[in-house]
BALOBA-1460 file (C-alpha; in Angstrom, 3 decimals):
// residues 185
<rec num="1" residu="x" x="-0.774" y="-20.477" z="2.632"/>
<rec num="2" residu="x" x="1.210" y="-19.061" z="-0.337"/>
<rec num="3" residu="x" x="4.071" y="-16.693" z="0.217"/>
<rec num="4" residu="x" x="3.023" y="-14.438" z="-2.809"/>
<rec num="5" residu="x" x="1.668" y="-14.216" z="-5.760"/>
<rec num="6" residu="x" x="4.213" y="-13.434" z="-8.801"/>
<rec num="7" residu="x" x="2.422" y="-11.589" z="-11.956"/>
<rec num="8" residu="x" x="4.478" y="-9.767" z="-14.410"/>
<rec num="9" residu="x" x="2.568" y="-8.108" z="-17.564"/>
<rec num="10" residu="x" x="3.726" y="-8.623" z="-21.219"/>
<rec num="11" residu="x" x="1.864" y="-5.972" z="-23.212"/>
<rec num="12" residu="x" x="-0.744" y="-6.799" z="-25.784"/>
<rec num="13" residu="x" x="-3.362" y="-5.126" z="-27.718"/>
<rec num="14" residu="x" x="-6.185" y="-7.460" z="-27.871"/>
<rec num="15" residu="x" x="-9.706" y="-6.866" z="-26.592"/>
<rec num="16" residu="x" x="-9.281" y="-8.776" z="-24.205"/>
<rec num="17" residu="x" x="-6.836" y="-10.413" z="-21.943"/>
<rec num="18" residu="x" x="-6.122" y="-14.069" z="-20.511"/>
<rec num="19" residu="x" x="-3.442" y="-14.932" z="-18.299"/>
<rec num="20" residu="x" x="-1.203" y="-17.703" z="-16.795"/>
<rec num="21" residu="x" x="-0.905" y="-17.112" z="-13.084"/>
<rec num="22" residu="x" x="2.315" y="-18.667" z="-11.448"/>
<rec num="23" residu="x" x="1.246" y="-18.804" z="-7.526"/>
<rec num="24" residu="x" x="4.573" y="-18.920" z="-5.948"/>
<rec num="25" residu="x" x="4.594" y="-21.792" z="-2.743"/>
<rec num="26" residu="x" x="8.061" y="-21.836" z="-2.266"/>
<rec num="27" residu="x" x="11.111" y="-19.869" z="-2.436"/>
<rec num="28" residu="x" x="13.792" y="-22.212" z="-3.772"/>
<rec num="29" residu="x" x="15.904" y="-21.597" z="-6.188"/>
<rec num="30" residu="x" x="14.034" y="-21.029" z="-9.585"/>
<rec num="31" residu="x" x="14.162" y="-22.960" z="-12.434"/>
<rec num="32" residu="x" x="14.441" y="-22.386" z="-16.294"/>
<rec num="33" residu="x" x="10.865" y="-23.682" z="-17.570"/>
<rec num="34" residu="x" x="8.930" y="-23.803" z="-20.730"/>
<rec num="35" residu="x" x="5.373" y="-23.895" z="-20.343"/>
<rec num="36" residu="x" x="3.324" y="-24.301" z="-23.712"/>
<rec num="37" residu="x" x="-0.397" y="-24.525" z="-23.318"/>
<rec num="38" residu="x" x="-3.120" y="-25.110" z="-26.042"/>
<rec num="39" residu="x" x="-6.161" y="-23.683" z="-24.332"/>
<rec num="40" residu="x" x="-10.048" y="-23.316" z="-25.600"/>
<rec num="41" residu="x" x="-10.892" y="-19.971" z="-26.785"/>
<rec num="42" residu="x" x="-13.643" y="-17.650" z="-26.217"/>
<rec num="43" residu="x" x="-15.341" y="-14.660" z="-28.149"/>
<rec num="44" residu="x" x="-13.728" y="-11.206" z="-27.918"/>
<rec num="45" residu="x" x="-10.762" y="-12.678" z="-25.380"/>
<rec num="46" residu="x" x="-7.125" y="-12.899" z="-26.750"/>
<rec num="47" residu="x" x="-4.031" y="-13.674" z="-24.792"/>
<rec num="48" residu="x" x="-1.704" y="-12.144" z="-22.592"/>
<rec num="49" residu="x" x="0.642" y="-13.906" z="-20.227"/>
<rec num="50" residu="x" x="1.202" y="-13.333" z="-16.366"/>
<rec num="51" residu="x" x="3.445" y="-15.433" z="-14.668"/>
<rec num="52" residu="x" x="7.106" y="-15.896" z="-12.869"/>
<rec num="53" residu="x" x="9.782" y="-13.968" z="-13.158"/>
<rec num="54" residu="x" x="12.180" y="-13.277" z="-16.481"/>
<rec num="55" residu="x" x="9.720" y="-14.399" z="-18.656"/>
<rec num="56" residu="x" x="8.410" y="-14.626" z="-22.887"/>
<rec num="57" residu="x" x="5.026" y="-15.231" z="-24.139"/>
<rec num="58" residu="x" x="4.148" y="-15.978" z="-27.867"/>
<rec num="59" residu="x" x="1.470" y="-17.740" z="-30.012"/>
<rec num="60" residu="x" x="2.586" y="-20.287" z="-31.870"/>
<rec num="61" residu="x" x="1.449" y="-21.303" z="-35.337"/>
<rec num="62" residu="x" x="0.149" y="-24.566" z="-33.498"/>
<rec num="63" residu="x" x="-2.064" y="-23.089" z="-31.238"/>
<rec num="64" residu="x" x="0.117" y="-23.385" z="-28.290"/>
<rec num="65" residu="x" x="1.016" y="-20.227" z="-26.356"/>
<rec num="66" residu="x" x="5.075" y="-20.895" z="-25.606"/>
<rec num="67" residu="x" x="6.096" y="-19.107" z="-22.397"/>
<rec num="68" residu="x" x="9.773" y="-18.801" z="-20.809"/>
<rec num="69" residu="x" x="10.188" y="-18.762" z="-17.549"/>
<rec num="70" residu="x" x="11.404" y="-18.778" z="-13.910"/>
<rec num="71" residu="x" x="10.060" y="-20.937" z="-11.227"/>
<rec num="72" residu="x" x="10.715" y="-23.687" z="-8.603"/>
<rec num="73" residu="x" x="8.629" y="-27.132" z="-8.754"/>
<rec num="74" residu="x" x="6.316" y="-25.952" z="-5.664"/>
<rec num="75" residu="x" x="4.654" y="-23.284" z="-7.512"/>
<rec num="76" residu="x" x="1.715" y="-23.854" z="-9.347"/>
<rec num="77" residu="x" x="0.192" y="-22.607" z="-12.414"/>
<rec num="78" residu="x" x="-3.416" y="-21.293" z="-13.352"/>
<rec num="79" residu="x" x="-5.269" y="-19.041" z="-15.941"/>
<rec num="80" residu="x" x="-7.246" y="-16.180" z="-15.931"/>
<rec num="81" residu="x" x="-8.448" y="-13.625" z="-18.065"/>
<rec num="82" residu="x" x="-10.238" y="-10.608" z="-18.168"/>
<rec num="83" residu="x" x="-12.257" y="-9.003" z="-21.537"/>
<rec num="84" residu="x" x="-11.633" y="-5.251" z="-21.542"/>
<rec num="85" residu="x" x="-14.569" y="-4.932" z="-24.059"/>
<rec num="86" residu="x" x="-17.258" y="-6.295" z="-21.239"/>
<rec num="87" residu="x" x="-15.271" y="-6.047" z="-18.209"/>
<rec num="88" residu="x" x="-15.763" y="-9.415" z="-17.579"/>
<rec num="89" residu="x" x="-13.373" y="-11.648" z="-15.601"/>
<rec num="90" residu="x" x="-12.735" y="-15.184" z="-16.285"/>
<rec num="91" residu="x" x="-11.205" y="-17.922" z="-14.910"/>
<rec num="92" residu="x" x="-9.594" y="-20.918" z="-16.607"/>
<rec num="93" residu="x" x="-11.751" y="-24.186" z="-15.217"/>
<rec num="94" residu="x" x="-11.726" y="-27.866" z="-15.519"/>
<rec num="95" residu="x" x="-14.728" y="-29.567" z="-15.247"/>
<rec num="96" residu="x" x="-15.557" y="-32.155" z="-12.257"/>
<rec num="97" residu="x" x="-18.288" y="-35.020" z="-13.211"/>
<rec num="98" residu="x" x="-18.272" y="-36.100" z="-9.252"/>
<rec num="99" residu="x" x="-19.392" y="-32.230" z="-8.081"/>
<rec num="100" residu="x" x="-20.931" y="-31.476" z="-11.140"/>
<rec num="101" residu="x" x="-19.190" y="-27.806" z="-10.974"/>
<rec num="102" residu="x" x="-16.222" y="-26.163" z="-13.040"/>
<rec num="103" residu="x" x="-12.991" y="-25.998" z="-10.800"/>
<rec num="104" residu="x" x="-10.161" y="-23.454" z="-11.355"/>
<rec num="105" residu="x" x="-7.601" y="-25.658" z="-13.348"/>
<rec num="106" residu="x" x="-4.370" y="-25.337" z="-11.399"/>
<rec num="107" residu="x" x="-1.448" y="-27.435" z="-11.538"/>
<rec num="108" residu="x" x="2.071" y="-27.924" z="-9.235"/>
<rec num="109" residu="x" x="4.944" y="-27.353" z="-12.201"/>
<rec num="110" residu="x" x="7.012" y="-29.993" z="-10.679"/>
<rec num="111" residu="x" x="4.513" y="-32.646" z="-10.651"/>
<rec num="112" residu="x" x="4.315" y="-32.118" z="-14.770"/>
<rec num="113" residu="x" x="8.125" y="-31.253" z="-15.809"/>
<rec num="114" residu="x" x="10.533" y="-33.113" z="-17.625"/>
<rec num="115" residu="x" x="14.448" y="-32.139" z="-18.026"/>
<rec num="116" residu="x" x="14.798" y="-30.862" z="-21.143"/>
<rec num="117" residu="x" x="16.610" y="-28.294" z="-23.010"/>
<rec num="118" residu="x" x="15.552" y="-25.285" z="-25.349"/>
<rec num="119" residu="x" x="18.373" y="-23.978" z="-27.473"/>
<rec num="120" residu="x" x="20.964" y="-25.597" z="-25.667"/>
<rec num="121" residu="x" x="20.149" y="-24.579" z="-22.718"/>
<rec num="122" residu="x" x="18.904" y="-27.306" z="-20.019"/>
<rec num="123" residu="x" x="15.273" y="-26.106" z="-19.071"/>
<rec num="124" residu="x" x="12.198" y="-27.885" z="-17.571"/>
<rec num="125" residu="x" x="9.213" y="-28.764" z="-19.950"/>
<rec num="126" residu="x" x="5.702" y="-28.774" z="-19.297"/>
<rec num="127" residu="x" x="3.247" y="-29.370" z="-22.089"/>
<rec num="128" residu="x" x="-0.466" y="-28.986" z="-21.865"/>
<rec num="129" residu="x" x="-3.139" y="-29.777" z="-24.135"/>
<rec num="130" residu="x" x="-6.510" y="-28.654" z="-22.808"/>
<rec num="131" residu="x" x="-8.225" y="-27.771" z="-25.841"/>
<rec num="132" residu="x" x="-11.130" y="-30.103" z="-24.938"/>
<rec num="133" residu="x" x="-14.383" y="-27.741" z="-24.583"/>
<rec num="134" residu="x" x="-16.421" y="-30.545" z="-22.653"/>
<rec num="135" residu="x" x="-13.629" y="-31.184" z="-20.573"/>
<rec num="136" residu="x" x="-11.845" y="-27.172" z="-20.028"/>
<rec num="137" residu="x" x="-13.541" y="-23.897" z="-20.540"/>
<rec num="138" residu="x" x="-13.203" y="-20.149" z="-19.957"/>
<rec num="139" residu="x" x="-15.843" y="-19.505" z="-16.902"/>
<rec num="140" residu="x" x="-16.803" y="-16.038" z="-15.404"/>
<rec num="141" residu="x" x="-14.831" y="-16.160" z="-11.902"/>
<rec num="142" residu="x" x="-18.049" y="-16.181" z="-10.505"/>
<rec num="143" residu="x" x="-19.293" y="-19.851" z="-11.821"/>
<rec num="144" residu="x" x="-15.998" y="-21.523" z="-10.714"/>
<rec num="145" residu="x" x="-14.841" y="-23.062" z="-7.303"/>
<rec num="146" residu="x" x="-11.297" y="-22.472" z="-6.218"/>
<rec num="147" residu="x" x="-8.619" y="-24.607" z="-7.070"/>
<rec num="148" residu="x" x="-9.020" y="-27.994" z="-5.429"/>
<rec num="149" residu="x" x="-6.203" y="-28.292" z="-2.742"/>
<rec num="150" residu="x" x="-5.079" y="-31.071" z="0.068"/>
<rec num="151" residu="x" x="-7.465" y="-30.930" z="2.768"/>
<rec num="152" residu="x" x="-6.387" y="-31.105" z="5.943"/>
<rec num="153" residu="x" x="-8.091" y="-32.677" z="9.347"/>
<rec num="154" residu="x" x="-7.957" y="-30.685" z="12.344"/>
<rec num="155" residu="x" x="-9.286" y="-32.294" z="15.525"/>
<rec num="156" residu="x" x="-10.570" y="-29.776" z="17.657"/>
<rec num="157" residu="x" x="-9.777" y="-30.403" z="21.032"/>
<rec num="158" residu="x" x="-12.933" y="-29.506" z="22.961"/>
<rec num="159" residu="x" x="-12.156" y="-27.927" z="26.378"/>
<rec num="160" residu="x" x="-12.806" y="-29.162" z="29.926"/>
<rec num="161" residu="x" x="-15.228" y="-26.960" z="31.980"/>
<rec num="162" residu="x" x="-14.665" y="-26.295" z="35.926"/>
<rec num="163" residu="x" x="-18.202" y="-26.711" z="37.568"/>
<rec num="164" residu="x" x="-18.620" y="-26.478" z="41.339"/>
<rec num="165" residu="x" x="-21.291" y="-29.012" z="42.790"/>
<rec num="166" residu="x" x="-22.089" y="-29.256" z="46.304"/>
<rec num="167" residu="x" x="-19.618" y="-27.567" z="47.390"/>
<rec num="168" residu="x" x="-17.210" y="-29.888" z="45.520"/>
<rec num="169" residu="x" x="-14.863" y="-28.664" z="42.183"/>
<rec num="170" residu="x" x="-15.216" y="-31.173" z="39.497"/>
<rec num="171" residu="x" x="-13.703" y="-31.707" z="36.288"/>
<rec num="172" residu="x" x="-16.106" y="-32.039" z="33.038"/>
<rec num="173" residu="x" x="-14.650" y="-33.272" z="29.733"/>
<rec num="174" residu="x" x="-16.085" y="-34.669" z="26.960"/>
<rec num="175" residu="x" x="-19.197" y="-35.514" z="28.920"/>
<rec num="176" residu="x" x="-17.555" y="-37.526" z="31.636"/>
<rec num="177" residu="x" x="-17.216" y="-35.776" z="35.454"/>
<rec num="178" residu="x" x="-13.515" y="-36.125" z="37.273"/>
<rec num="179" residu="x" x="-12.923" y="-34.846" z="40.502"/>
<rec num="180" residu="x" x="-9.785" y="-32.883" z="41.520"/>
<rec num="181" residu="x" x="-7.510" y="-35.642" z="41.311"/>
<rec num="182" residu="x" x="-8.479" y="-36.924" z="37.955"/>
<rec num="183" residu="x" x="-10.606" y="-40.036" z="39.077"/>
<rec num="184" residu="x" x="-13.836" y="-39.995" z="36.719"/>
<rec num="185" residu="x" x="-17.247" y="-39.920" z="39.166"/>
């Protein structure tokens, strides 16, 4: 599972609070990244980032909220957000047309940078536009699924049973009967 969570707070006063989550999966060595993000808004919330280490956060003019900082391309990205005036917390979601159902919008940073530079200094880029409001939308945490993440099979090995049977110690596995010696019966 993850190895930690990283969340720093940059100071705001809005009424409310949203936040970009940087779920740390790996400890490499960090990277330099810019992430800018255009996201929907909602009512009453405002913006506030959370995230890796050694880190900015502004709004730009644009729209986008620009944010410096540290990370390595396993961890992954989310937002959440919380409305002081309600109490309410939110969740950043993506919507699903095959489940029908909102899904935490998470992404792996180093499946979306590019090698870039910011003021001369060589950085990662990631860029996201998810202004669509059909397609992404601020949810109450409790109307979203958790992110969607590589499911893994696990055979279960089912267990042979001992049974004694006239006297005689057999062997039952997976429906079939072998005696001591592994001969089926």
């Amino acid at each position: 599972m993850m190895k930690g969570l990283l969340k720093f707070v940059i100071a705001a006063a809005v009424m409310a609070v949203c936040s970009v989550s940087v779920k740390a999966q790996d400890a490499g060595n960090p990277e330099y990244v810019i992430v800018a993000a255009k996201l929907p808004t909602i009512d009453g919330v405002g913006v506030q980032v959370i995230g890796g280490s050694k880190f900015t956060s502004e709004l730009l003019v644009t729209g986008y909220w620009f944010t410096e900082l540290e990370a390595t391309g396993k961890d992954s990205i989310s937002f959440v957000g919380h409305d002081n005036a309600s109490g309410k917390d939110y969740v950043f979601a993506e919507y699903d047309a095959q489940s029908s159902a909102w899904i935490e919008y998470a992404v792996e940073l180093g499946k979306e940078w590019l090698d870039d530079s910011w003021k001369g200094v060589p950085c990662k880029w990631v860029e996201f536009d998810l202004s669509d409001a059909q397609k992404y939308a601020w949810k109450l945490s409790t109307e979203v699924l958790p992110a969607k993440v590589n499911s893994v099979s696990i055979v279960e090995q089912k267990k042979a049973v001992k049974v004694m049977e006239n006297g005689m110690i057999y062997i039952v596995k997976d429906g079939v009967k072998y005696n001591l010696l592994g001969i089926a019966q």
